[in-house]
Structures are given as structure tokens and as C-alpha cells.
N, C-alpha and C positions, 0 to 999 in steps of 0.2 A: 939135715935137721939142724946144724950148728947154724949155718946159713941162714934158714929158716931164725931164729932165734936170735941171729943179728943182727939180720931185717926186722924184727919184731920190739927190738929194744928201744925201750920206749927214750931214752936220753938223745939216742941217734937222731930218732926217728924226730924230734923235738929241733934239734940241731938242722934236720934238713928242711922242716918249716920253716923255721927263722931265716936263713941261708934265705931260700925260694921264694919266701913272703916278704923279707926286705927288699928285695930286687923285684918283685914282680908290684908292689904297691903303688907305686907311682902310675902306673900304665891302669891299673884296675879304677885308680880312685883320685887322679890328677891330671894325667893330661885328658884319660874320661871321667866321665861321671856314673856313679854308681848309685843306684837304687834299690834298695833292700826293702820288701815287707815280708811278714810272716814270724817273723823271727819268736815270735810269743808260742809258736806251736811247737818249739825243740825244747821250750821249758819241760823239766821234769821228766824227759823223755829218760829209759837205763839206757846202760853204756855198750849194753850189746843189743843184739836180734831186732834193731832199727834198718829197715831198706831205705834209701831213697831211690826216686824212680824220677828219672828228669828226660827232657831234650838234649840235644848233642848239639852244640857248634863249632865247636875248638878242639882239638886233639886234648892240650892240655888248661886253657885260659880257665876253662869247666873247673875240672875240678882243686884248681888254684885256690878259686874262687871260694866253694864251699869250704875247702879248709879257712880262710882265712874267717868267713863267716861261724864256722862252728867253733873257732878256736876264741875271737869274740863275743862268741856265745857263751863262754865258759867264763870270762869276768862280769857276764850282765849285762855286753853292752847288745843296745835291741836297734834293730833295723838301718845300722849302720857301721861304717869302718873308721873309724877314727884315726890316728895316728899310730899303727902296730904294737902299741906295748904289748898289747894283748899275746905277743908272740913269744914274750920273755917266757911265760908260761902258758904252751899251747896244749889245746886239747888235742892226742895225740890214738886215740881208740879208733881209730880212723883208716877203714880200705876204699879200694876203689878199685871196679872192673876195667881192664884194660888189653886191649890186643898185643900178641905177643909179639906181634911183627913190627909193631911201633914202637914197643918198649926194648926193644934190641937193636934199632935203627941208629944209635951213637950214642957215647959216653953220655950225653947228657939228656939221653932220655935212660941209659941204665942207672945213672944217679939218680931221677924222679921214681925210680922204683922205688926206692929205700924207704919212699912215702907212703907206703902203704900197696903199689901195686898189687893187684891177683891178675897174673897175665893170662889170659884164656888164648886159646886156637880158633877163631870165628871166621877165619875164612881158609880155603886151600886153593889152589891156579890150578887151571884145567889148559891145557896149550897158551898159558900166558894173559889166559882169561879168571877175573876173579868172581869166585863162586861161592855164594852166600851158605851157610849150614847151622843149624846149633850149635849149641855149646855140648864139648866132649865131655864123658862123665867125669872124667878127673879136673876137669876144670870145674864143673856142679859141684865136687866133693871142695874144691879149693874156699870156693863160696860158702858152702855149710859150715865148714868148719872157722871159717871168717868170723861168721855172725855169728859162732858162742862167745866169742868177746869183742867186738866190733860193733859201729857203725861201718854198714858197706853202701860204698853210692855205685848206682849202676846206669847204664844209658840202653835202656832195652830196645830201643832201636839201633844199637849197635853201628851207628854212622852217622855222620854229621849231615848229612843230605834230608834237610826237611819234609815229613810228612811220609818219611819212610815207611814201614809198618814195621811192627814190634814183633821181637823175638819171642817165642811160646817159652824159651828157657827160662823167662823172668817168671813166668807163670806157674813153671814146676818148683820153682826154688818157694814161691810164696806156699804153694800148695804143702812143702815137704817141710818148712822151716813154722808158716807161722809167724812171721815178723811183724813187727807193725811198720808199714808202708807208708813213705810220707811223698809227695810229688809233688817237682819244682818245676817251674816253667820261667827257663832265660830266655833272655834275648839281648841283641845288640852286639854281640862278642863276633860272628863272623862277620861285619861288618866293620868291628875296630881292628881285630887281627885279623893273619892268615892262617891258613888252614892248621897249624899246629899247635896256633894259640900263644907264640911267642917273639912275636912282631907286629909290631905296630903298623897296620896301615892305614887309619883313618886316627885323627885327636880329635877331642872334643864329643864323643861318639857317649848316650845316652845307652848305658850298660844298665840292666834289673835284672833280680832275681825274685823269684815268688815264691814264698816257700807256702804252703798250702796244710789243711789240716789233715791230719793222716785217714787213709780211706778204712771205710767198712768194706773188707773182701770174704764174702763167704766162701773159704775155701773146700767146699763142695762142688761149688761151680766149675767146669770144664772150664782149658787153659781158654779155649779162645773167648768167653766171657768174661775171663780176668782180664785179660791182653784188652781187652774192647775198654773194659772200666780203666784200665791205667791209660791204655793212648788217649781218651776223653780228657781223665783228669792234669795230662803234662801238656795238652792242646796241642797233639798232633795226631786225630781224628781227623778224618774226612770231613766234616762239617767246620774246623775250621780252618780250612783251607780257601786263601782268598778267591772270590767269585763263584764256591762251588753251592749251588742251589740245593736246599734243604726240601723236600715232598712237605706242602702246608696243608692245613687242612681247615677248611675257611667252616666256620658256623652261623649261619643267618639267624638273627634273630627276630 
């Protein structure tokens, strides 16, 4: 619990943006280019019981990113990054879902915990083989109790590997929480870095974010009707996936 509480302090937690966010700036928004819209839809948003629901490309480039955006967000500035002051006083209400096997993988990913991680258990090895599962209940509970004062970002496909399908857990947390739901659709980031999002291997590389307006989920609906409406809206649905043919339905007139 003390732990808990000094992960949670918010001066720390302020110190490890800045730290992150001065070092990680230049790569986000100078040797690449970044492209921000949406930004008008986090106006006015409270400070807790907000989901975001995105794609995955980077272990960590991801949610570098939306901190820096949401921290931007918080002095007015809209659809882009400017030069970090915005970090001197960042927006710090801020978790983000994370696997626990990555976030224990070395010092400096146990330091990017400090930022907000909620490690969950998403996968176990079966003979050496990795094998996909929900989220365990204590990891759901870690999440509820997230969003009574938090904004939580989650990546419901749970891997960086495009066009995956999404986990049903996202689906029981909307259903049990209630949140209002916002979903962003990146791209460019695996392309400028590698897989953990903290190297550079392409410059010059055309990075966006989308932030989108938050969905209408009626949560009565069954998980897999959610799951359907959020993979459409983060555009990793089966329709849009390049070359895959849509059933049309031609009208003569």
C-alpha cells in the first residue's frame, strides 16, 4: 500500500514525465514529424472514469505519446507539440495498461512504471510457447479502481501485431465501469521505431495520432458487440485491412 502511494504521487509521477518527455521529444517531433487531430474532443472531459481505447505499435513510443499530448492538453495547446514547457506542469491523472513481463524486463522499464503503469498478466508459456488469455480478475480489479481517479489508456488488442482482434476484457471493464470511451487510431510509430518504441529506426518518418469523439456504447450490449464497435472505431476491423473485400450490395436503378 505505501508503494502503491508512491507510485501514485503525483510530484513523482510529474518528475518522471518531464525526465521521459524531455528525452523522448526530439525523436517524436524532430527527427519525425508528428501529426495530431482531435485534440478538441479531451476538452472538458473529468479527470477520472475516461477509457482510451487505441492500436498498439510500440511497446512504449504509444503511450509516451499520449502523455505528452494530454499533458499539452492541459495548457490549451490543440493538435500539436510545441516545444515541452507544457511539462513543467504536466497533467499527471494518467494510467496506462501494461504487461507485466515487459514492465519487469529491466531497470528502465521498472522506472516507466512510476508513470502510471497497471501491469496486468496477459499472457502464460505453455512448453515455451506463448498463449494468449484474459485479463486475471485482480488485474480487472487493478483497472476499476484505476478509473475512480484516472484517465486509463488501454490497447485492447493487447499486441502490437496489426489487425489482431481485441480482448473481451476491454469489454467487461466498459460494461462494469461505465466510462466514457475515447478511441485513437496511430500510426507511423512502428515504422520509426523498434519494437519497444525506444529507438530510432527510420528519421524523417510521418508519426499521427487521431484522437476521435468518444463512442456511444450501450452497455447492455454483449461483450462481443462492444469489442466489434471499439475494433471499427480504432480501425483495426477486418474491413480495414488492406486488400480485404467488403460483400456490396449493388442497387439498379
Amino acid at each position: 500500500m505505501l508503494l502503491k502511494k508512491f507510485k501514485d504521487w503525483s510530484i513523482l509521477k510529474g518528475l518522471v514525465y518531464f525526465i521521459v518527455g524531455i528525452i523522448t521529444y526530439p525523436g517524436l517531433n524532430v527527427i519525425n514529424r508528428m501529426r495530431i487531430s482531435g485534440m478538441e474532443h479531451l476538452k472538458g472531459l473529468p479527470k477520472k472514469n475516461v477509457l482510451f481505447v487505441s492500436n498498439h505499435q510500440t511497446y512504449f513510443a504509444d503511450v509516451i505519446t499520449f502523455i505528452h499530448i494530454f499533458c499539452a492538453n492541459r495548457w490549451g495547446i490543440k493538435n500539436k507539440l510545441p516545444i515541452p514547457y507544457y511539462l513543467l506542469w504536466p497533467f499527471t491523472k494518467i494510467k496506462y495498461v501494461a504487461a507485466e513481463e515487459t514492465m519487469k524486463s529491466s531497470l528502465l522499464t521498472r522506472f516507466f512504471t512510476l508513470a502510471g503503469a497497471l501491469t496486468v498478466k496477459r499472457t502464460w508459456s505453455d512448453a515455451g510457447k506463448e498463449v494468449r488469455r484474459g485479463l486475471d480478475p485482480s488485474d480487472t480489479r487493478k483497472i476499476f479502481d484505476a478509473l475512480n481517479n484516472n484517465w486509463v489508456i488501454t490497447f485492447p488488442q493487447g499486441t502490437t501485431k496489426a489487425f489482431a482482434p481485441g480482448r473481451k476484457g476491454t469489454a467487461h471493464i466498459i460494461k462494469q465501469t461505465n466510462p466514457i470511451v475515447i478511441p485513437v487510431v496511430i500510426n507511423g510509430f512502428s515504422r520509426a521505431f523498434n519494437k519497444k518504441g525506444l529507438v530510432i529506426k527510420r528519421k524523417g518518418t510521418s508519426l499521427s495520432v487521431q484522437i476521435k469523439a468518444p463512442l456511444n456504447i450501450d452497455i447492455t450490449h454483449t461483450n462481443e458487440q462492444i469489442m466489434e464497435q471499439i475494433m471499427d472505431a480504432i480501425e483495426q476491423s477486418k474491413k480495414y485491412i488492406p486488400g480485404y473485400k467488403h460483400s456490396e450490395v449493388i442497387t439498379k436503378l
